[in-house]
mmCIF file of the N, C-alpha and C atoms, coordinates in Angstrom:
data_MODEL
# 
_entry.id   MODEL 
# 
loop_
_atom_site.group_PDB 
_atom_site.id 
_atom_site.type_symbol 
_atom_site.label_atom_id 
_atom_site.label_alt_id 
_atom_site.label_comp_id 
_atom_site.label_asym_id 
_atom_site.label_entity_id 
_atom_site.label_seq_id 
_atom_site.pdbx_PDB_ins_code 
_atom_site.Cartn_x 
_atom_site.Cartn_y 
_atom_site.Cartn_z 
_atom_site.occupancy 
_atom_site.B_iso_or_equiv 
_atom_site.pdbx_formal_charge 
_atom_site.auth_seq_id 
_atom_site.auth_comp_id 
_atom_site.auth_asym_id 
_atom_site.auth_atom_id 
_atom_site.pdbx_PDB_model_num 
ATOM 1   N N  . UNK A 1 1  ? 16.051 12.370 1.405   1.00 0.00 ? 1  UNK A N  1 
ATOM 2   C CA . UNK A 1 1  ? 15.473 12.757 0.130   1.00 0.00 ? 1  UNK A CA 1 
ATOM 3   C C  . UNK A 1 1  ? 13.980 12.997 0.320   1.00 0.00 ? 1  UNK A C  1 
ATOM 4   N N  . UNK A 1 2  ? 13.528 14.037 -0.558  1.00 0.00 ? 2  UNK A N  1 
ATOM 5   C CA . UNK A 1 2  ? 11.919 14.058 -0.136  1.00 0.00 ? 2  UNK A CA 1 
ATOM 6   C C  . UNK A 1 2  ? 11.333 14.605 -1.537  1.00 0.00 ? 2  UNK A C  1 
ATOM 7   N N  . UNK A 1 3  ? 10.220 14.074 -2.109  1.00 0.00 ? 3  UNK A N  1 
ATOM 8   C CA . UNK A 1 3  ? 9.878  14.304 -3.521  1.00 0.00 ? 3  UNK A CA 1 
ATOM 9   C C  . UNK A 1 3  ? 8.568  15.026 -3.681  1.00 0.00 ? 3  UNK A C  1 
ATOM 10  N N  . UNK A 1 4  ? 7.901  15.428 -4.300  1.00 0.00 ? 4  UNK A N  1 
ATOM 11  C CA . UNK A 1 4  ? 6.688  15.931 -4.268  1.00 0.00 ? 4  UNK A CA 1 
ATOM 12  C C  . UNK A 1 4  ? 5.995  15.705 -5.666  1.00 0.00 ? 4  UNK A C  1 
ATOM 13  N N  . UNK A 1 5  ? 4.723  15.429 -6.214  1.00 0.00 ? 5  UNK A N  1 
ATOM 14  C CA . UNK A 1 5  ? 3.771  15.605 -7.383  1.00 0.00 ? 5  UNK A CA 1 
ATOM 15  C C  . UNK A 1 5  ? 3.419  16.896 -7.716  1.00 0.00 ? 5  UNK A C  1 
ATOM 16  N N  . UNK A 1 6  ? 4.092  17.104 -9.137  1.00 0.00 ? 6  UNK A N  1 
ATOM 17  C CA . UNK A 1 6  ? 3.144  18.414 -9.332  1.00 0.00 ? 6  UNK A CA 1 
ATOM 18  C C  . UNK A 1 6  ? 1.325  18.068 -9.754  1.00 0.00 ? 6  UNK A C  1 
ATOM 19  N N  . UNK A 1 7  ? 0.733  18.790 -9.258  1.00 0.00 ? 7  UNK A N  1 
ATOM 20  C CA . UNK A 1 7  ? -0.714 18.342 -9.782  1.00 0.00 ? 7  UNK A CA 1 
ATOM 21  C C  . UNK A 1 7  ? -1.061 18.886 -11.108 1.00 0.00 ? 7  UNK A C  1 
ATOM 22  N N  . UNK A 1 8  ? -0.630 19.914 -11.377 1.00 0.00 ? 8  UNK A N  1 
ATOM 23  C CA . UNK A 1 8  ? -0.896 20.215 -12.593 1.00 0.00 ? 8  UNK A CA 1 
ATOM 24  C C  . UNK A 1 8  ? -0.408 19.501 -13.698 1.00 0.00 ? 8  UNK A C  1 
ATOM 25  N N  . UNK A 1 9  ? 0.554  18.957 -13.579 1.00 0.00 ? 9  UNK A N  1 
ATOM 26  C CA . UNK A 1 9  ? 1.583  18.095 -14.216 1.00 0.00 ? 9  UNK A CA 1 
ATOM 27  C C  . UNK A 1 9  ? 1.382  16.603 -14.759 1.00 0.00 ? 9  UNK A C  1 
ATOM 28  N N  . UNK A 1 10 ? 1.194  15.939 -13.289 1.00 0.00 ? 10 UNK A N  1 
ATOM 29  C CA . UNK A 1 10 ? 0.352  15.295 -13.392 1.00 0.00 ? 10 UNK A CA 1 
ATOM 30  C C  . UNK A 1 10 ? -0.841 14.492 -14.253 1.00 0.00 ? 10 UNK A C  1 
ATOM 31  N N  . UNK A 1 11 ? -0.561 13.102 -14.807 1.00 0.00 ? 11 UNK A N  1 
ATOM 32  C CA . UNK A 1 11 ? -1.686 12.515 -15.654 1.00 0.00 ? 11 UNK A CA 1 
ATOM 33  C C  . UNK A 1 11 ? -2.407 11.811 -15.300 1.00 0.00 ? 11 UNK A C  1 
ATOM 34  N N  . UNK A 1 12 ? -2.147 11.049 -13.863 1.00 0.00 ? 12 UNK A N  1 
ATOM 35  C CA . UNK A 1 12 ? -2.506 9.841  -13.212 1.00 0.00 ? 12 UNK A CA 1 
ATOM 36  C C  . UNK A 1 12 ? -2.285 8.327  -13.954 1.00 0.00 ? 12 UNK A C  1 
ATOM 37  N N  . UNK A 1 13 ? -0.577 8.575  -15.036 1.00 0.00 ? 13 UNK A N  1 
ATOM 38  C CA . UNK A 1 13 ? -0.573 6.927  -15.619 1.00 0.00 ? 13 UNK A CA 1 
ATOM 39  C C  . UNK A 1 13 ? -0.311 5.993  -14.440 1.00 0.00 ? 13 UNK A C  1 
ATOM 40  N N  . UNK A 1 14 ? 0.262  6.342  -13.073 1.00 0.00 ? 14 UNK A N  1 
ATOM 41  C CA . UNK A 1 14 ? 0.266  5.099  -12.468 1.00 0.00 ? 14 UNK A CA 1 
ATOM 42  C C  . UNK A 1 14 ? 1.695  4.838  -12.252 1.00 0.00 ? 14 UNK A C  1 
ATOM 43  N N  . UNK A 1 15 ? 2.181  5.041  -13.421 1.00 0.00 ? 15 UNK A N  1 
ATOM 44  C CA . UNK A 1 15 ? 3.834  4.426  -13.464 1.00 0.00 ? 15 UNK A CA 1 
ATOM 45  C C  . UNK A 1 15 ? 4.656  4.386  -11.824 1.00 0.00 ? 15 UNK A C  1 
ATOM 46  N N  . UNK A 1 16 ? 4.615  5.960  -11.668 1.00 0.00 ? 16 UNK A N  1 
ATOM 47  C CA . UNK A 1 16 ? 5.685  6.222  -9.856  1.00 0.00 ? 16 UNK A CA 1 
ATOM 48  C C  . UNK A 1 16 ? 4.763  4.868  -8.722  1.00 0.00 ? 16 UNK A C  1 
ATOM 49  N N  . UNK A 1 17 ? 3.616  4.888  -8.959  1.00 0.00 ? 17 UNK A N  1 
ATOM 50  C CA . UNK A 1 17 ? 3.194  3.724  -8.134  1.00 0.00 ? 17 UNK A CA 1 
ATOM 51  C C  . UNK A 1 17 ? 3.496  2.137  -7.969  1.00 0.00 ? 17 UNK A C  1 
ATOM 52  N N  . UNK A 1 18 ? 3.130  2.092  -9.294  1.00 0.00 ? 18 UNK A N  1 
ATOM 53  C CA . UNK A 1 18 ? 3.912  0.743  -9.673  1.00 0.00 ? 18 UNK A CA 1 
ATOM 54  C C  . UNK A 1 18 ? 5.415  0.617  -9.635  1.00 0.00 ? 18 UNK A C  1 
ATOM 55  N N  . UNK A 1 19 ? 5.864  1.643  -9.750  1.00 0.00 ? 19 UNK A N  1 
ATOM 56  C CA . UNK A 1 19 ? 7.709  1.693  -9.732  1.00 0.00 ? 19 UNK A CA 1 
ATOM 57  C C  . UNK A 1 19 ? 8.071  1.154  -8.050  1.00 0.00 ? 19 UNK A C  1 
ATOM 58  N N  . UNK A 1 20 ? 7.488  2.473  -7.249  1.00 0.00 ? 20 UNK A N  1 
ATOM 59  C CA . UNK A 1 20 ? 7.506  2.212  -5.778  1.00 0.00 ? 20 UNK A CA 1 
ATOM 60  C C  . UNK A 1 20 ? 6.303  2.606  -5.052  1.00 0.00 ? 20 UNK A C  1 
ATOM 61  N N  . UNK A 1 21 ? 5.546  1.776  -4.580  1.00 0.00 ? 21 UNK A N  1 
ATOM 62  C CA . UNK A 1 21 ? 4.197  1.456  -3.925  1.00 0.00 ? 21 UNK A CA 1 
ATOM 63  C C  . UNK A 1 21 ? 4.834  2.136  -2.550  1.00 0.00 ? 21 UNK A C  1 
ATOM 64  N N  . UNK A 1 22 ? 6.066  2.301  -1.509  1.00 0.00 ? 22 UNK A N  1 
ATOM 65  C CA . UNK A 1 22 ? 6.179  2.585  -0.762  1.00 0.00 ? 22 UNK A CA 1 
ATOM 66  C C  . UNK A 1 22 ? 6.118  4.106  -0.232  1.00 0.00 ? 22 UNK A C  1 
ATOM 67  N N  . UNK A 1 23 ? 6.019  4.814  -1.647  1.00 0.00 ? 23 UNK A N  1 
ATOM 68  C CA . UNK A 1 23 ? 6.250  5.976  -1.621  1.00 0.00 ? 23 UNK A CA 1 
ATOM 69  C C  . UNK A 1 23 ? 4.879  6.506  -2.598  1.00 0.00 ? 23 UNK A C  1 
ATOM 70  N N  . UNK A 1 24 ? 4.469  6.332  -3.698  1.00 0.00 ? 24 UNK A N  1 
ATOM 71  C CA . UNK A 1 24 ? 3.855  7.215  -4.338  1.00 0.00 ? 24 UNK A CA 1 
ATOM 72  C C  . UNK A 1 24 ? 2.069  6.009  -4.171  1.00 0.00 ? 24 UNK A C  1 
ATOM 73  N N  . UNK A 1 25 ? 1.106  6.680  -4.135  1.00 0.00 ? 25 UNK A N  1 
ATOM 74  C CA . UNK A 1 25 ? -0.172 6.403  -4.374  1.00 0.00 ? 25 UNK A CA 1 
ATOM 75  C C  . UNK A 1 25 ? -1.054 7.151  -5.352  1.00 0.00 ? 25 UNK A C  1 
ATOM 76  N N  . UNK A 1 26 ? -2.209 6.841  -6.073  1.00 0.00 ? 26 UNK A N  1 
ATOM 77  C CA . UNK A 1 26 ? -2.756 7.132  -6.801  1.00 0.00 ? 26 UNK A CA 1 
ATOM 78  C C  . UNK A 1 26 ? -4.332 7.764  -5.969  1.00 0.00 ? 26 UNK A C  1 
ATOM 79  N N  . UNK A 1 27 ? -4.496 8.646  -5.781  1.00 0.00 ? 27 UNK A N  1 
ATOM 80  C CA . UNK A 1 27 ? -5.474 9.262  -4.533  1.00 0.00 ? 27 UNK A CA 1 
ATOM 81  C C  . UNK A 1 27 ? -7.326 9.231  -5.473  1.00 0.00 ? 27 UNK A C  1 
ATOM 82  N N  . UNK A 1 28 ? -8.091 9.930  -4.925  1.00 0.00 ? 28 UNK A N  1 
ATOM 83  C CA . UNK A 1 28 ? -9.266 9.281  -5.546  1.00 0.00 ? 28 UNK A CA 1 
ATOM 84  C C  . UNK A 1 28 ? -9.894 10.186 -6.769  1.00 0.00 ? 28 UNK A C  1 
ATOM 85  N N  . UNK A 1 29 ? -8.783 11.005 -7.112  1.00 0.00 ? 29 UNK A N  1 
ATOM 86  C CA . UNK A 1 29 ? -8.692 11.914 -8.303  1.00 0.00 ? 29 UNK A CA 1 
ATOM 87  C C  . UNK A 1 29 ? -8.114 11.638 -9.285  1.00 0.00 ? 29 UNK A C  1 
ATOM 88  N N  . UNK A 1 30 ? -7.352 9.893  -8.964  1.00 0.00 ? 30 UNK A N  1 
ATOM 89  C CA . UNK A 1 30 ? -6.453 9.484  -10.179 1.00 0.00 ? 30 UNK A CA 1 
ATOM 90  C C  . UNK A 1 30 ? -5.625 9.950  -10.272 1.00 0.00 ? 30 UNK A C  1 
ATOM 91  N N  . UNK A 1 31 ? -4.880 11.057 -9.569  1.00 0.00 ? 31 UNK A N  1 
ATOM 92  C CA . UNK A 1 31 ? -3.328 11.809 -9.486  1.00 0.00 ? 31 UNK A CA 1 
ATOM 93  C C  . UNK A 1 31 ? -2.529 10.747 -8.609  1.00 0.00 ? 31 UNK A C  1 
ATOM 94  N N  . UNK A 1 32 ? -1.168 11.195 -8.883  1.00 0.00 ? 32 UNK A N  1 
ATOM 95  C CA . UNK A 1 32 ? -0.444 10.655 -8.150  1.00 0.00 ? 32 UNK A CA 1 
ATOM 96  C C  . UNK A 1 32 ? -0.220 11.992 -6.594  1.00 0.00 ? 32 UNK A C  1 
ATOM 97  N N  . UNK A 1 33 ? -0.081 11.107 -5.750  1.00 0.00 ? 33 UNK A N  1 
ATOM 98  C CA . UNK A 1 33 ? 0.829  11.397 -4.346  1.00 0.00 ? 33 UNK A CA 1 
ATOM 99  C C  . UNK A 1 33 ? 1.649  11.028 -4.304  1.00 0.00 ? 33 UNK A C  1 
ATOM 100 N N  . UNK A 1 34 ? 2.251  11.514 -3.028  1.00 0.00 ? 34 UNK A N  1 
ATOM 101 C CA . UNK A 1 34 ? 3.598  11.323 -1.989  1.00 0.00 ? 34 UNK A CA 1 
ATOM 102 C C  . UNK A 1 34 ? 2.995  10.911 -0.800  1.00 0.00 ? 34 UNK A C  1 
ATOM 103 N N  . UNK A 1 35 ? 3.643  9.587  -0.468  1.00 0.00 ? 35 UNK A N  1 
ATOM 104 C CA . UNK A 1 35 ? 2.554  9.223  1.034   1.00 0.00 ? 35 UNK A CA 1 
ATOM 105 C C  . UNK A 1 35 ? 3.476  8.885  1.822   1.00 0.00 ? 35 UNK A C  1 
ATOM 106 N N  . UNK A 1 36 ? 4.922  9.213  1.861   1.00 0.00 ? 36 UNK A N  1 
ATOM 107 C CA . UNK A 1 36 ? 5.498  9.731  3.070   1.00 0.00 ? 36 UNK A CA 1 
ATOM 108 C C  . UNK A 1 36 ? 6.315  11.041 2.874   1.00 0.00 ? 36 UNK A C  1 
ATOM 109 N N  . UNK A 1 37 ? 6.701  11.578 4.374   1.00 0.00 ? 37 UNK A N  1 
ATOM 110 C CA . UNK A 1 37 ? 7.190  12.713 4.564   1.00 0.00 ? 37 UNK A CA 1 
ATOM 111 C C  . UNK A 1 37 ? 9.149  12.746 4.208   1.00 0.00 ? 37 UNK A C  1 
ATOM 112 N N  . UNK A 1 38 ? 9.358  11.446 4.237   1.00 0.00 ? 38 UNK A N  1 
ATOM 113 C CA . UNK A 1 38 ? 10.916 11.395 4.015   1.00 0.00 ? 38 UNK A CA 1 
ATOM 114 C C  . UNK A 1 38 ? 11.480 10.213 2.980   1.00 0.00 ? 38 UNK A C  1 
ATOM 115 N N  . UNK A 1 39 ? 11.759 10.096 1.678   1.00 0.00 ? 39 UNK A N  1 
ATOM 116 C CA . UNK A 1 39 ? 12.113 8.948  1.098   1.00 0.00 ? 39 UNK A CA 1 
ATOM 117 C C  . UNK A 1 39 ? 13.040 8.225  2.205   1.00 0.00 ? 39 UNK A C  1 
ATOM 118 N N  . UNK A 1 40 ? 12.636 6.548  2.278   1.00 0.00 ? 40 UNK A N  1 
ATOM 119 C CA . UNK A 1 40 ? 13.924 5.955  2.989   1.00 0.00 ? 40 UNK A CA 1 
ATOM 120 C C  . UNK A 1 40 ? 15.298 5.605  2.128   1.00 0.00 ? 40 UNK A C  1 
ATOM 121 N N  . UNK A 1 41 ? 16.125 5.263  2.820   1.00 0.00 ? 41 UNK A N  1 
ATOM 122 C CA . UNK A 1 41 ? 17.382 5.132  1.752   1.00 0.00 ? 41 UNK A CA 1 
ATOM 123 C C  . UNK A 1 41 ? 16.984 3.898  0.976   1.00 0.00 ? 41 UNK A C  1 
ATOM 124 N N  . UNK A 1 42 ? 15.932 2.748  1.524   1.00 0.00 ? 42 UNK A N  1 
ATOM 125 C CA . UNK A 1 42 ? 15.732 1.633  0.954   1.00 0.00 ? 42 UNK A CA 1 
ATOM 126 C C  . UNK A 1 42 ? 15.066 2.186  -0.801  1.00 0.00 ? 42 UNK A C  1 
ATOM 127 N N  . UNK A 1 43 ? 14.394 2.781  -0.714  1.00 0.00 ? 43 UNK A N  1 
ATOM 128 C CA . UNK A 1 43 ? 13.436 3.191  -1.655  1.00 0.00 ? 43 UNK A CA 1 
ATOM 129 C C  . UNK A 1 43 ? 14.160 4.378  -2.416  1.00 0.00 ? 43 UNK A C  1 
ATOM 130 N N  . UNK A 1 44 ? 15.091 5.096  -2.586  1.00 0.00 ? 44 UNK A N  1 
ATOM 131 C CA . UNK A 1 44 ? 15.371 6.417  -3.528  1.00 0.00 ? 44 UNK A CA 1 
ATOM 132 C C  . UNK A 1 44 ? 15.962 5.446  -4.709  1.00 0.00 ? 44 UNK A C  1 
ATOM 133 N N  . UNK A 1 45 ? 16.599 3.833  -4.777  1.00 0.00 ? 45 UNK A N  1 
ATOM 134 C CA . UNK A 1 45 ? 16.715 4.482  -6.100  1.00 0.00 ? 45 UNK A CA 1 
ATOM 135 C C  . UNK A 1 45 ? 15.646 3.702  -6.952  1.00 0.00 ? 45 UNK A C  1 
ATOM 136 N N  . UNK A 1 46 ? 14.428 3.231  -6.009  1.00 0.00 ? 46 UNK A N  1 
ATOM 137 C CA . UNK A 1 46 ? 12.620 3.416  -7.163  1.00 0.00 ? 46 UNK A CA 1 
ATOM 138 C C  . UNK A 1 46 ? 12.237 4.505  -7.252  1.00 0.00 ? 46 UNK A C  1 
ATOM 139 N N  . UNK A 1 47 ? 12.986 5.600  -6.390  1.00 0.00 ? 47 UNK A N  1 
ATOM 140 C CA . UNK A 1 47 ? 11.883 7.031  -6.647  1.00 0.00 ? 47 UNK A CA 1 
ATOM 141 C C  . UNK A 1 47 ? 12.814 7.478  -7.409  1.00 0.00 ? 47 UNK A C  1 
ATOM 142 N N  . UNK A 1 48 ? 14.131 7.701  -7.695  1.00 0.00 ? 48 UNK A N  1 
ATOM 143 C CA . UNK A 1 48 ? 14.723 7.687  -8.952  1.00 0.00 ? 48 UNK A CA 1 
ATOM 144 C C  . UNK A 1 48 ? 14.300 7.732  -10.316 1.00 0.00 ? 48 UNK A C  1 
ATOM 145 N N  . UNK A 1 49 ? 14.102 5.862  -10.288 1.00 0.00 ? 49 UNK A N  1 
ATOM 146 C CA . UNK A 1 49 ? 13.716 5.377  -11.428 1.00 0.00 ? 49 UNK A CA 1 
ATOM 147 C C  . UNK A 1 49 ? 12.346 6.324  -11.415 1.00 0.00 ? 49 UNK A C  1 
ATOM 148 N N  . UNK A 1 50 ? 11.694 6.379  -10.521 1.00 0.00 ? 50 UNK A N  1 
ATOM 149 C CA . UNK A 1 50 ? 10.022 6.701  -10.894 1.00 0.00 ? 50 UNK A CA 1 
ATOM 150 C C  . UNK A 1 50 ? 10.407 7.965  -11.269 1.00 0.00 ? 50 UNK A C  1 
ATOM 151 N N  . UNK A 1 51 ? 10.425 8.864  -11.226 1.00 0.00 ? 51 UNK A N  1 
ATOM 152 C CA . UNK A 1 51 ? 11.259 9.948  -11.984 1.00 0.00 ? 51 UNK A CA 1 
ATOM 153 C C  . UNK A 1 51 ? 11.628 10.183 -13.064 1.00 0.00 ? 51 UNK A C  1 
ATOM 154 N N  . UNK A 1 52 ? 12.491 9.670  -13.107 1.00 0.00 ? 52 UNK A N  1 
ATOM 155 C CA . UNK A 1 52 ? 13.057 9.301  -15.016 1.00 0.00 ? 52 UNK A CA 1 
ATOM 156 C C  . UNK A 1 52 ? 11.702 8.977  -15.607 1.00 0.00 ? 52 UNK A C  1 
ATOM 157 N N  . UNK A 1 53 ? 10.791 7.753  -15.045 1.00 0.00 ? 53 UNK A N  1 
ATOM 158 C CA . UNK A 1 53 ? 9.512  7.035  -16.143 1.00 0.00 ? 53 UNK A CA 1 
ATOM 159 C C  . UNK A 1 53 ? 8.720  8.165  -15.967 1.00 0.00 ? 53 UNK A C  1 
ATOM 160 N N  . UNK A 1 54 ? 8.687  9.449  -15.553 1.00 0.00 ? 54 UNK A N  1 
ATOM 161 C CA . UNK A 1 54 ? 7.111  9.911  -15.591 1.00 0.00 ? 54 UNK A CA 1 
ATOM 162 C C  . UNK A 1 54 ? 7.107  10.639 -16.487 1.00 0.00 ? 54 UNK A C  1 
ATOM 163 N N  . UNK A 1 55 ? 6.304  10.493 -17.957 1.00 0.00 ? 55 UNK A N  1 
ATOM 164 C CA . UNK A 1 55 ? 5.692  11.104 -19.016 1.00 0.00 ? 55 UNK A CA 1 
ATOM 165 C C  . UNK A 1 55 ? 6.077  12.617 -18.961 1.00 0.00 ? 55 UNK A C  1 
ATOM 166 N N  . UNK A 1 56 ? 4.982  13.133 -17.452 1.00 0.00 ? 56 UNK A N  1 
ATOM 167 C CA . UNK A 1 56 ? 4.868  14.522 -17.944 1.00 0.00 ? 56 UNK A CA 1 
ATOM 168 C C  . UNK A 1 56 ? 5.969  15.365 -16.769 1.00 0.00 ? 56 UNK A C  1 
ATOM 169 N N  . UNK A 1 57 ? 7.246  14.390 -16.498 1.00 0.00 ? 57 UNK A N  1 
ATOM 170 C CA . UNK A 1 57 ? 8.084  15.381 -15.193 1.00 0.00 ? 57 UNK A CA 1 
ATOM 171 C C  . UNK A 1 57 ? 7.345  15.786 -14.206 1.00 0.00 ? 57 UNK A C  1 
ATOM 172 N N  . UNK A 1 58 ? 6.335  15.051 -13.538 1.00 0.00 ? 58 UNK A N  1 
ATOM 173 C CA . UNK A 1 58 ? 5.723  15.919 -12.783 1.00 0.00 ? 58 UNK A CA 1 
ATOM 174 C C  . UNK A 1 58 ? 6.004  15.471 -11.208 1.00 0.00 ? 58 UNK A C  1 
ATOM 175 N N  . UNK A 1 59 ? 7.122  14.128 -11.089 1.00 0.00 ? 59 UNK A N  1 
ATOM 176 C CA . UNK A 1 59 ? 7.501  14.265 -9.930  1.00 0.00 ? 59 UNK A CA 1 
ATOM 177 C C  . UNK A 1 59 ? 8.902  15.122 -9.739  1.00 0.00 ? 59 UNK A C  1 
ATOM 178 N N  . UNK A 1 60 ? 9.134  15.676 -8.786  1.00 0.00 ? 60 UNK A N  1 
ATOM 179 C CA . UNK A 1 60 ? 10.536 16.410 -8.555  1.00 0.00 ? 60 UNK A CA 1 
ATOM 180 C C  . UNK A 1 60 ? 11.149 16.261 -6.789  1.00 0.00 ? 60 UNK A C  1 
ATOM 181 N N  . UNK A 1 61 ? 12.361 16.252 -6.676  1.00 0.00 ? 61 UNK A N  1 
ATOM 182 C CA . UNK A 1 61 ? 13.373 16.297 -5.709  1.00 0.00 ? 61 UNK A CA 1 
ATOM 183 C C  . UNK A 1 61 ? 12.738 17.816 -5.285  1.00 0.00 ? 61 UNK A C  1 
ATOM 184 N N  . UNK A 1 62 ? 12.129 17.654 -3.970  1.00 0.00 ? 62 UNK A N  1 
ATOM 185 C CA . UNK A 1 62 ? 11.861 18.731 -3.019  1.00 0.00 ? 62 UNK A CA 1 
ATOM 186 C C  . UNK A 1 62 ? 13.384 18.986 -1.777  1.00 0.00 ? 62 UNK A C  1 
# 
């Protein structure tokens, strides 16, 4: 699985971070990232959930 931030999209609430710290970071623009190249199987179903919680849809299944 591999996910990506839209930036435009994007609000910087935080939520995908706090959901899963293993996968999403908050960079020094207050957006969210993707800070690896491959979800592990341990982690898809927080990037799931982080998904469903984000306000503005701005993470998506790449």
């Amino acid at each position: 699985m591999k996910v990506t931030v839209n930036k435009d999209l994007c609000i910087g609430c935080g939520a995908c971070a706090a959901i899963c710290e293993d996968v999403f970071e908050l960079n020094d623009e207050g957006l969210s990232e993707v800070i690896v190249d491959k979800v592990s199987e341990d982690d898809e179903e927080s990037v799931k959930e982080a998904i469903e919680s984000c306000p503005t849809s701005a993470i998506e299944e790449a």
